[in-house]
C-alpha positions in Angstrom: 0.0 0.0 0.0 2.8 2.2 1.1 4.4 1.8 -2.2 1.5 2.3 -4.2 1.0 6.0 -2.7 4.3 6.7 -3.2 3.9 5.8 -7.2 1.0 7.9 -7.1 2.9 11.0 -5.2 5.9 10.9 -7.6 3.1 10.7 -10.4 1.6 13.9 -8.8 4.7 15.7 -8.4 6.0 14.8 -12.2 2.3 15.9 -13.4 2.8 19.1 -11.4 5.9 19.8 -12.6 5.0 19.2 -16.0 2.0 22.0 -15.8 4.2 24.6 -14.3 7.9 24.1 -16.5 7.1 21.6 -19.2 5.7 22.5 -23.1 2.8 24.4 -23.0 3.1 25.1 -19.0 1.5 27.5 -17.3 4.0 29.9 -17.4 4.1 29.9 -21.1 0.8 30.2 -21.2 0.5 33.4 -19.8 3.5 34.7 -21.8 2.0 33.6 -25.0 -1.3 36.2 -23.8 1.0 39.3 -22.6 2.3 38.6 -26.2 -1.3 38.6 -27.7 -2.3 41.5 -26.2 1.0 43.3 -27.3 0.4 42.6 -30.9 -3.5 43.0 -30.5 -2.5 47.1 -29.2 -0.3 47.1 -32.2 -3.1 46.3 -34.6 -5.4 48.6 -33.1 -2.8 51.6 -33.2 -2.0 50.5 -37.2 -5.6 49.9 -38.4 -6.0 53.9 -37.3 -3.2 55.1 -38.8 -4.5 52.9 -41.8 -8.0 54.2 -41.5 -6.4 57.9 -41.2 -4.6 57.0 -44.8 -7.6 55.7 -46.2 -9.6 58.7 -45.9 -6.4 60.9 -47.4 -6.2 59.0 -50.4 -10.0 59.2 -50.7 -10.2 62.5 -50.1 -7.5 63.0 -52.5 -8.9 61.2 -55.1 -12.2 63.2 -55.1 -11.1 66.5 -53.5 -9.6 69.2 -55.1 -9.3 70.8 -51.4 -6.8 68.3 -50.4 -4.5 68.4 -53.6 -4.8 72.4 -53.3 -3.5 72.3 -49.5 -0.3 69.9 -50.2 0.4 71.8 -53.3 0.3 75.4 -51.3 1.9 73.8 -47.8 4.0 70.9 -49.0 5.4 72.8 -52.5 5.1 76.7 -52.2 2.8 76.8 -54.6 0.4 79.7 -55.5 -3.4 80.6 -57.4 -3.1 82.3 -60.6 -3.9 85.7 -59.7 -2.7 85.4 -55.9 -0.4 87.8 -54.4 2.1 86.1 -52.2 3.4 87.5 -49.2 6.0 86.9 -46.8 7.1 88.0 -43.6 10.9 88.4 -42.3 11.4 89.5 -39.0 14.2 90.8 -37.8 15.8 89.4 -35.3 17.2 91.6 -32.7 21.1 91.9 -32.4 22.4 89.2 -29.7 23.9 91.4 -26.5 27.1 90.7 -25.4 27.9 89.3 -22.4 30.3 91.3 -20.0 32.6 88.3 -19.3 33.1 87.8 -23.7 
Protein backbone atom coordinates (compact mmCIF):
# COMPACT_ATOMS: atom_id res chain seq x y z
CA UNK A 1 0.00 0.00 0.00
CA UNK A 2 2.83 2.15 1.08
CA UNK A 3 4.45 1.85 -2.19
CA UNK A 4 1.53 2.34 -4.17
CA UNK A 5 0.98 5.99 -2.69
CA UNK A 6 4.34 6.69 -3.21
CA UNK A 7 3.89 5.82 -7.19
CA UNK A 8 0.96 7.85 -7.06
CA UNK A 9 2.94 10.97 -5.23
CA UNK A 10 5.91 10.90 -7.61
CA UNK A 11 3.10 10.73 -10.44
CA UNK A 12 1.55 13.90 -8.83
CA UNK A 13 4.72 15.65 -8.41
CA UNK A 14 6.02 14.78 -12.23
CA UNK A 15 2.29 15.87 -13.38
CA UNK A 16 2.79 19.07 -11.35
CA UNK A 17 5.95 19.85 -12.64
CA UNK A 18 5.03 19.22 -16.04
CA UNK A 19 1.97 21.96 -15.76
CA UNK A 20 4.24 24.63 -14.34
CA UNK A 21 7.86 24.11 -16.46
CA UNK A 22 7.14 21.60 -19.22
CA UNK A 23 5.67 22.52 -23.06
CA UNK A 24 2.84 24.42 -22.96
CA UNK A 25 3.07 25.13 -19.02
CA UNK A 26 1.47 27.49 -17.27
CA UNK A 27 3.97 29.88 -17.40
CA UNK A 28 4.09 29.91 -21.13
CA UNK A 29 0.81 30.20 -21.22
CA UNK A 30 0.47 33.42 -19.79
CA UNK A 31 3.51 34.70 -21.85
CA UNK A 32 1.99 33.61 -25.04
CA UNK A 33 -1.28 36.18 -23.81
CA UNK A 34 1.02 39.31 -22.59
CA UNK A 35 2.25 38.65 -26.17
CA UNK A 36 -1.27 38.64 -27.71
CA UNK A 37 -2.28 41.48 -26.21
CA UNK A 38 1.00 43.32 -27.31
CA UNK A 39 0.41 42.62 -30.95
CA UNK A 40 -3.54 42.99 -30.51
CA UNK A 41 -2.49 47.15 -29.21
CA UNK A 42 -0.33 47.09 -32.23
CA UNK A 43 -3.05 46.27 -34.58
CA UNK A 44 -5.43 48.64 -33.13
CA UNK A 45 -2.80 51.63 -33.20
CA UNK A 46 -2.04 50.48 -37.20
CA UNK A 47 -5.56 49.91 -38.40
CA UNK A 48 -5.96 53.89 -37.28
CA UNK A 49 -3.21 55.09 -38.83
CA UNK A 50 -4.50 52.92 -41.84
CA UNK A 51 -7.99 54.22 -41.50
CA UNK A 52 -6.43 57.95 -41.23
CA UNK A 53 -4.55 57.00 -44.76
CA UNK A 54 -7.64 55.67 -46.22
CA UNK A 55 -9.60 58.70 -45.91
CA UNK A 56 -6.38 60.88 -47.40
CA UNK A 57 -6.22 58.98 -50.43
CA UNK A 58 -9.97 59.18 -50.70
CA UNK A 59 -10.15 62.52 -50.07
CA UNK A 60 -7.54 63.01 -52.49
CA UNK A 61 -8.94 61.19 -55.07
CA UNK A 62 -12.25 63.25 -55.09
CA UNK A 63 -11.14 66.46 -53.54
CA UNK A 64 -9.65 69.19 -55.11
CA UNK A 65 -9.26 70.82 -51.40
CA UNK A 66 -6.77 68.27 -50.40
CA UNK A 67 -4.55 68.37 -53.58
CA UNK A 68 -4.77 72.40 -53.32
CA UNK A 69 -3.45 72.34 -49.50
CA UNK A 70 -0.34 69.88 -50.24
CA UNK A 71 0.42 71.85 -53.33
CA UNK A 72 0.28 75.36 -51.26
CA UNK A 73 1.88 73.82 -47.84
CA UNK A 74 4.04 70.93 -49.03
CA UNK A 75 5.36 72.81 -52.52
CA UNK A 76 5.09 76.70 -52.25
CA UNK A 77 2.80 76.83 -54.65
CA UNK A 78 0.36 79.65 -55.47
CA UNK A 79 -3.35 80.60 -57.37
CA UNK A 80 -3.09 82.31 -60.58
CA UNK A 81 -3.85 85.74 -59.74
CA UNK A 82 -2.74 85.38 -55.87
CA UNK A 83 -0.39 87.75 -54.39
CA UNK A 84 2.06 86.11 -52.16
CA UNK A 85 3.42 87.54 -49.25
CA UNK A 86 5.96 86.89 -46.83
CA UNK A 87 7.08 87.99 -43.62
CA UNK A 88 10.86 88.40 -42.28
CA UNK A 89 11.38 89.48 -38.97
CA UNK A 90 14.24 90.85 -37.80
CA UNK A 91 15.76 89.38 -35.31
CA UNK A 92 17.19 91.55 -32.72
CA UNK A 93 21.07 91.94 -32.35
CA UNK A 94 22.42 89.21 -29.75
CA UNK A 95 23.91 91.35 -26.50
CA UNK A 96 27.08 90.66 -25.40
CA UNK A 97 27.95 89.33 -22.44
CA UNK A 98 30.25 91.33 -19.99
CA UNK A 99 32.59 88.30 -19.32
CA UNK A 100 33.07 87.79 -23.66
Amino acid sequence: MKALISIFIILLVLLQFKLWFGDGSMREVWRLEAAIEVQQKENAQLQERNTALEAEVTDLKKGLEAVEERARNELGMIKEGETFFQIVEDNPPRQQNSSD
